[in-house]
N, CA and C atoms as a LAMMPS dump frame, in Angstrom:
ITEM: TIMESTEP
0
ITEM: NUMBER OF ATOMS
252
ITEM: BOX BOUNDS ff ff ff
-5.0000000000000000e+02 5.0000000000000000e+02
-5.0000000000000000e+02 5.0000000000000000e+02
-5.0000000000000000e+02 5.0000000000000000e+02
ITEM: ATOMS id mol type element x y z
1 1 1 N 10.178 38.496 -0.953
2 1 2 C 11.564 38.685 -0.582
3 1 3 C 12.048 37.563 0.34
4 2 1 N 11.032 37.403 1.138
5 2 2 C 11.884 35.672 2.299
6 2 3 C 11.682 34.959 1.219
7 3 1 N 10.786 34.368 0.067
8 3 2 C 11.039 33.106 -0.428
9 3 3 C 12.752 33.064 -1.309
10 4 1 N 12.967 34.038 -1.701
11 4 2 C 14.066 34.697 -1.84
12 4 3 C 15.607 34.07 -1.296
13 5 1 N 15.534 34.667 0.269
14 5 2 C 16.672 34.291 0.931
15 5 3 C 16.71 33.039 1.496
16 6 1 N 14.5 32.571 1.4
17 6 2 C 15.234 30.606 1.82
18 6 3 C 15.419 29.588 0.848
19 7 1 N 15.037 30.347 -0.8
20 7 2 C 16.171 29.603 -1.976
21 7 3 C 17.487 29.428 -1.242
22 8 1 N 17.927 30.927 -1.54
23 8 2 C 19.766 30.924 -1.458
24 8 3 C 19.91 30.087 -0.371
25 9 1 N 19.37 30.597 0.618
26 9 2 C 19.558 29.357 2.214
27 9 3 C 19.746 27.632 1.541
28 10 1 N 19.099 27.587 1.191
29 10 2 C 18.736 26.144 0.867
30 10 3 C 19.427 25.569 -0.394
31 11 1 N 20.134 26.286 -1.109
32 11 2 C 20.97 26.056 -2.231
33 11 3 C 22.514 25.787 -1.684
34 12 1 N 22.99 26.395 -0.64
35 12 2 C 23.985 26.378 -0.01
36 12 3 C 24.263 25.209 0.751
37 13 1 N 23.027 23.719 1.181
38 13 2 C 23.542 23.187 2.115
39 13 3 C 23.97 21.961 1.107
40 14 1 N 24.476 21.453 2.226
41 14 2 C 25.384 19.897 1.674
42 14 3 C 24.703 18.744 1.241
43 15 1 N 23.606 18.573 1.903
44 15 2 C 23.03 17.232 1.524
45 15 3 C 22.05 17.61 0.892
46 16 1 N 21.712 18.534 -0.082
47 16 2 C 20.105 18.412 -0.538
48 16 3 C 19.416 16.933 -1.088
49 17 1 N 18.58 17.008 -0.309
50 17 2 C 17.567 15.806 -0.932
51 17 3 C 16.29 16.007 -1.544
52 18 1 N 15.411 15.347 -2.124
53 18 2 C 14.481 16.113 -2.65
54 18 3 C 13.403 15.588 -1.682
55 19 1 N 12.079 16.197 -1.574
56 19 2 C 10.931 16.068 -0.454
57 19 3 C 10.217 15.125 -0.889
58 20 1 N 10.261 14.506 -2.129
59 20 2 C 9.473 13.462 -2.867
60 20 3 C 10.544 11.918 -2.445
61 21 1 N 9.827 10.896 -1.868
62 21 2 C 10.402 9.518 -1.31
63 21 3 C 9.368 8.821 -1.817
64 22 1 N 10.042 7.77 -3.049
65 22 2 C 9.494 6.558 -3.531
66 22 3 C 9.714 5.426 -2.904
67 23 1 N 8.637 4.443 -2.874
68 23 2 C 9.11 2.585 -2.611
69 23 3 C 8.554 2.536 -3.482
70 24 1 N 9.61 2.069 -4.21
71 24 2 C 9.623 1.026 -5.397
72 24 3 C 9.037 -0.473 -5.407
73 25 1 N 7.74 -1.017 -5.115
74 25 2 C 7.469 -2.063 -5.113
75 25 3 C 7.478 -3.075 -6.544
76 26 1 N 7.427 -3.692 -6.485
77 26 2 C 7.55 -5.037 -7.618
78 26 3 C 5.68 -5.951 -7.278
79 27 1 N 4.616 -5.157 -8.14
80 27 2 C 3.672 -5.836 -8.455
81 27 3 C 3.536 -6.988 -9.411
82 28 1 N 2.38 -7.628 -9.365
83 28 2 C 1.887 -8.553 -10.017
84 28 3 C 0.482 -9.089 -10.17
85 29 1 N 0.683 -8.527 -11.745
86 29 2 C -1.323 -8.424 -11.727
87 29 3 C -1.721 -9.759 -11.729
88 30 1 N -2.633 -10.021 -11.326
89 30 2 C -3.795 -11.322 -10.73
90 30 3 C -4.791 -10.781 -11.588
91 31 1 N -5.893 -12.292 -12.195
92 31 2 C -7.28 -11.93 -12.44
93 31 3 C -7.403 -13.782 -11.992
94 32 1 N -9.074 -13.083 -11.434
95 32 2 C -9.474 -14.502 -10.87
96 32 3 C -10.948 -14.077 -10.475
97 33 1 N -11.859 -14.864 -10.103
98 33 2 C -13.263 -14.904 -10.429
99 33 3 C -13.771 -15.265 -8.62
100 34 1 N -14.319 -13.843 -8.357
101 34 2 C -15.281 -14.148 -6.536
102 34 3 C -16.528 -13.99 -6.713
103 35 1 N -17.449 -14.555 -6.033
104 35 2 C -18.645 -14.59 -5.654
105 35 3 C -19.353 -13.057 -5.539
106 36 1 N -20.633 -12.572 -6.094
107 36 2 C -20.838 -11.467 -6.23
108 36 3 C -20.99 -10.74 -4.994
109 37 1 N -21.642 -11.814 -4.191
110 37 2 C -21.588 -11.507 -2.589
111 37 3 C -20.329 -11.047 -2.107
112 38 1 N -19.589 -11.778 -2.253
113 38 2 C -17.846 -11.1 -2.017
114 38 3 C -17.718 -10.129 -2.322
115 39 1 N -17.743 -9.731 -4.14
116 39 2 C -17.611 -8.663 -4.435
117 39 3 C -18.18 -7.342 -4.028
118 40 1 N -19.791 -7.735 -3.655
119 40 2 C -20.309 -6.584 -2.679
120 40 3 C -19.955 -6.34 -1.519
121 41 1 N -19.473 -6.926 -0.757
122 41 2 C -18.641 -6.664 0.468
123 41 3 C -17.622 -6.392 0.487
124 42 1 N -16.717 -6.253 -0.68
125 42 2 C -15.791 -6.071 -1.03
126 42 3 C -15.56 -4.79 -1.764
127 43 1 N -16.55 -4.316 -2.261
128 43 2 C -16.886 -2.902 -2.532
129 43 3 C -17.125 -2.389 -1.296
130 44 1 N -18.536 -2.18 -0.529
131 44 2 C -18.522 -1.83 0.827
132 44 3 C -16.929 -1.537 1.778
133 45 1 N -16.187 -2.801 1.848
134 45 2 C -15.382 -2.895 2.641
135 45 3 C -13.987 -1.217 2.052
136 46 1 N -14.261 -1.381 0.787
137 46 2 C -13.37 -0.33 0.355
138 46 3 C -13.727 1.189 0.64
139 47 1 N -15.288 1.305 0.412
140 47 2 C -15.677 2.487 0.828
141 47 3 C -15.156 3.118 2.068
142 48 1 N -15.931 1.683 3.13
143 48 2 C -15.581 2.006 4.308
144 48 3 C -13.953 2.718 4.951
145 49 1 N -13.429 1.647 3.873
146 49 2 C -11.976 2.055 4.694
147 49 3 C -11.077 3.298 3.978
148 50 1 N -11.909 3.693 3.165
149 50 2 C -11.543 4.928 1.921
150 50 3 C -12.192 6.052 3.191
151 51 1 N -13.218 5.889 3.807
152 51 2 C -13.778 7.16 4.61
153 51 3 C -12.865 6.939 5.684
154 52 1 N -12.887 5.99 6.694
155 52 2 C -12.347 6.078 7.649
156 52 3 C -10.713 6.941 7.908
157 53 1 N -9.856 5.97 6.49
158 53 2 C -8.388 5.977 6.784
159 53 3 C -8.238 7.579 5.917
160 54 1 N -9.372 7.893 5.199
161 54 2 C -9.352 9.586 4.609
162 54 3 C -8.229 9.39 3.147
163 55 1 N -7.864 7.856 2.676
164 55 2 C -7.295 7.977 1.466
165 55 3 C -7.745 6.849 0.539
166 56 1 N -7.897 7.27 -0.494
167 56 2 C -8.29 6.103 -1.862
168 56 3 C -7.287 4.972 -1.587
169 57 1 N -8.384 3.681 -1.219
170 57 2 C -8.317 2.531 -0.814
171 57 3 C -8.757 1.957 -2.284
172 58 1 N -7.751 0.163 -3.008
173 58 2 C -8.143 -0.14 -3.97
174 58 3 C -8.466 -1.323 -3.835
175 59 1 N -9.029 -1.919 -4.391
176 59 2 C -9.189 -3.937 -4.212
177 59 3 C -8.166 -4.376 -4.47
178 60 1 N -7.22 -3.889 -4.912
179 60 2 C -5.438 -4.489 -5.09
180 60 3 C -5.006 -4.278 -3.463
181 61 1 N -5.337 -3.187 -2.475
182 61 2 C -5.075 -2.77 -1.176
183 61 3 C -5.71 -4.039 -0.463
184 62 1 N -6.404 -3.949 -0.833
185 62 2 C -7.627 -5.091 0.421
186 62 3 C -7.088 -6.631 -0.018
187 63 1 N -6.848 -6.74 -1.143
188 63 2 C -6.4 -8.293 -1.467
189 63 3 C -4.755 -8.277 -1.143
190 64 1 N -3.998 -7.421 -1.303
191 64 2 C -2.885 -7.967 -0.606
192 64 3 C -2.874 -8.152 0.027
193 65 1 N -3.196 -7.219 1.427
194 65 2 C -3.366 -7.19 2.93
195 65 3 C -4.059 -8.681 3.303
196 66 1 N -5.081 -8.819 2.899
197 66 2 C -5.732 -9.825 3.379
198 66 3 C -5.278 -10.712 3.233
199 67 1 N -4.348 -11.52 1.785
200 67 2 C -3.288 -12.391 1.587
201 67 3 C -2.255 -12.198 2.82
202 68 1 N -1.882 -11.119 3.216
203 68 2 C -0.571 -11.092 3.645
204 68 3 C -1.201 -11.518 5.343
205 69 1 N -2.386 -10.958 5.639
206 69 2 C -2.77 -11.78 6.926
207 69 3 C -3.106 -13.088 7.072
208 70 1 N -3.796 -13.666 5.629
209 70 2 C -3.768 -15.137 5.694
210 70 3 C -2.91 -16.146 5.785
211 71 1 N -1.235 -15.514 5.306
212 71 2 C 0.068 -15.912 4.915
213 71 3 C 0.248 -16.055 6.305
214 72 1 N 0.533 -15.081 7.27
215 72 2 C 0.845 -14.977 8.448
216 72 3 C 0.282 -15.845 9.732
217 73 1 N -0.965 -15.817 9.58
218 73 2 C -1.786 -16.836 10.782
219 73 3 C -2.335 -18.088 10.25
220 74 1 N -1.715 -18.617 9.342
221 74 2 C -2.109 -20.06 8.713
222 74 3 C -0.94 -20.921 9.287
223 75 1 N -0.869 -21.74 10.58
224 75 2 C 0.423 -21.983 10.675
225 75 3 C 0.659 -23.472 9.514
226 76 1 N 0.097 -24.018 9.298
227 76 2 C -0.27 -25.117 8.431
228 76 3 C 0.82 -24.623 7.089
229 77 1 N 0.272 -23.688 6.616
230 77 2 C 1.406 -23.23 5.617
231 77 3 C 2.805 -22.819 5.931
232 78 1 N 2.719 -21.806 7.109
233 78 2 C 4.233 -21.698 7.075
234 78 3 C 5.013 -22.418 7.327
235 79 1 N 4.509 -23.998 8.108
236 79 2 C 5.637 -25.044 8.509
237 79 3 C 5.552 -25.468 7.26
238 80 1 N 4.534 -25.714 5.993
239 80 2 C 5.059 -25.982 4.606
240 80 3 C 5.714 -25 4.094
241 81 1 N 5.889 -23.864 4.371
242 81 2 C 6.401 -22.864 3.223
243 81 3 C 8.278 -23.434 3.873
244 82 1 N 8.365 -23.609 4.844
245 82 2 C 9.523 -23.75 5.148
246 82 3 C 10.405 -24.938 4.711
247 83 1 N 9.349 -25.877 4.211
248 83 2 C 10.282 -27.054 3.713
249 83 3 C 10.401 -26.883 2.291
250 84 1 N 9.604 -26.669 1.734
251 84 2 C 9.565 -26.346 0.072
252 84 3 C 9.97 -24.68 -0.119
């Protein structure tokens, strides 16, 4: 009977929105060839951060990020990214 009256409740207001929120990102698949050593640490490294952070972590996760920190503290590039 309450799930009831907090339909009607909730049918009545003005802004309904729905509880589901997408980002829409714009990927781009990569294939390219690492060292097996890499790749085992690179497995490891996913486990690890799959237990820690408590959610399915992917090698698409770990290679952006890690791009996006290399992008950031390379100053060599960004004074090139800025002229070109």
């Amino acid at each position: 009977m309450s799930e009831i009256n907090e339909t009607k409740q909730g049918a009545g207001t003005k802004t309904e929105m729905p509880i589901l929120q997408l980002n829409r990102l714009s990927y781009a698949k990569i294939n390219g060839k690492i060292l097996e050593t890499t790749n085992a640490k690179l497995e490891k490294y996913i486990r690890y951060a799959t237990e820690r952070m408590n959610t399915e972590i992917s090698s698409g996760d770990v290679i952006e990020h890690g791009l996006k920190l290399l992008f950031e503290r390379d100053t060599g590039f960004k004074d090139w990214l800025k002229k070109n």
